[in-house]
C-alpha positions as CSV (number, residue, x, y, z in Angstrom):
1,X,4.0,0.3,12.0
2,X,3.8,4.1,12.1
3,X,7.9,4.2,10.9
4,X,7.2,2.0,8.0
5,X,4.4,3.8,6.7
6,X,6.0,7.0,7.3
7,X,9.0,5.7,5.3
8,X,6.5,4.6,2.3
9,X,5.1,8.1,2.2
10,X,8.5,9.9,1.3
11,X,8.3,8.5,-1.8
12,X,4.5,7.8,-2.5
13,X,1.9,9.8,-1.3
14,X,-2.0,8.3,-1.4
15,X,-3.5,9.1,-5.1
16,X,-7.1,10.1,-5.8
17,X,-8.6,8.4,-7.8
18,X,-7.2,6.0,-10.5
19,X,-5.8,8.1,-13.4
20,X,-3.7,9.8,-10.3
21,X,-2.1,6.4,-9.3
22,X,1.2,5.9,-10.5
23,X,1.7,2.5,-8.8
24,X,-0.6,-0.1,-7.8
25,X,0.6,-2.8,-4.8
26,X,-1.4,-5.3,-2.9
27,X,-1.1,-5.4,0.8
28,X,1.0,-8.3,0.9
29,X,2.9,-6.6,-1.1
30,X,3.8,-4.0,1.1
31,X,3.8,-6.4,3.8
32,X,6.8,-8.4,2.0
33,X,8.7,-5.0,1.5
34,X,8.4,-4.8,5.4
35,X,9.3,-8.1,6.2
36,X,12.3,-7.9,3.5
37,X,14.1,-5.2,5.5
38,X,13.1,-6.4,8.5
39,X,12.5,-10.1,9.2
40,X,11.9,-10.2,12.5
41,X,8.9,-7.8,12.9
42,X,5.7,-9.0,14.3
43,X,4.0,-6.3,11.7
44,X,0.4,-8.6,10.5
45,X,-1.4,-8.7,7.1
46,X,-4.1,-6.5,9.4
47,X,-1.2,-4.2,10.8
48,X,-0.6,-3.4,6.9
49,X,-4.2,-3.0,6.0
50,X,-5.3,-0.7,8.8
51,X,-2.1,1.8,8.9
52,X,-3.0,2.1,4.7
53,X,-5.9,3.1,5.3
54,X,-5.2,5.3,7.8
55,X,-2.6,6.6,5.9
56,X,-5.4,8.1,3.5
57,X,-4.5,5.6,1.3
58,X,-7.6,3.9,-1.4
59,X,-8.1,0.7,-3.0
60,X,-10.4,-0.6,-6.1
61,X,-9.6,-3.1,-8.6
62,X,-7.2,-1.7,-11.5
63,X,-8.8,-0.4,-14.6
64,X,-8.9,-3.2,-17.2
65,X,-8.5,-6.2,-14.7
66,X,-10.7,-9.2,-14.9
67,X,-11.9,-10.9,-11.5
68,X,-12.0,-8.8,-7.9
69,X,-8.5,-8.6,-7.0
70,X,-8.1,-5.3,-4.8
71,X,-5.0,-3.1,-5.3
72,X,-4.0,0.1,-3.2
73,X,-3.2,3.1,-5.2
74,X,0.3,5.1,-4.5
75,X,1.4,7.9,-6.2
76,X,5.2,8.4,-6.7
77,X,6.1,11.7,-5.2
């Protein structure tokens, strides 16, 4: 999990607070970019979540969304 995560963080790096973030991506999204270039990884929903936020990365709901839906925040390098 450590290779993917370092590969995500030559091009995003975790943002600070909200007006920082230029990108906003579910954990299943980044799980499907894993799974994507490589199908046959046993890399878990958890796997994902954990190694973000190890990775110093944050999540909230995105400013001006309706409902609870949780978004990590990236910030293109």
């Amino acid at each position: 999990m450590d290779s993917y995560i370092t590969a995500l963080m030559t091009v995003y790096s975790p943002a600070t607070s909200e007006s920082d973030a230029t990108h906003w991506f579910s954990t299943e999204d980044v799980y499907e970019a894993i799974k994507k270039i490589d199908p046959g990884t046993s890399v878990s929903l958890e796997d994902v979540y954990d190694s973000l936020l190890m990775g110093g990365f944050r999540f909230q709901p995105r400013p001006g969304t309706l409902g609870c839906e949780f978004r990590w925040m990236f910030k293109q390098k």
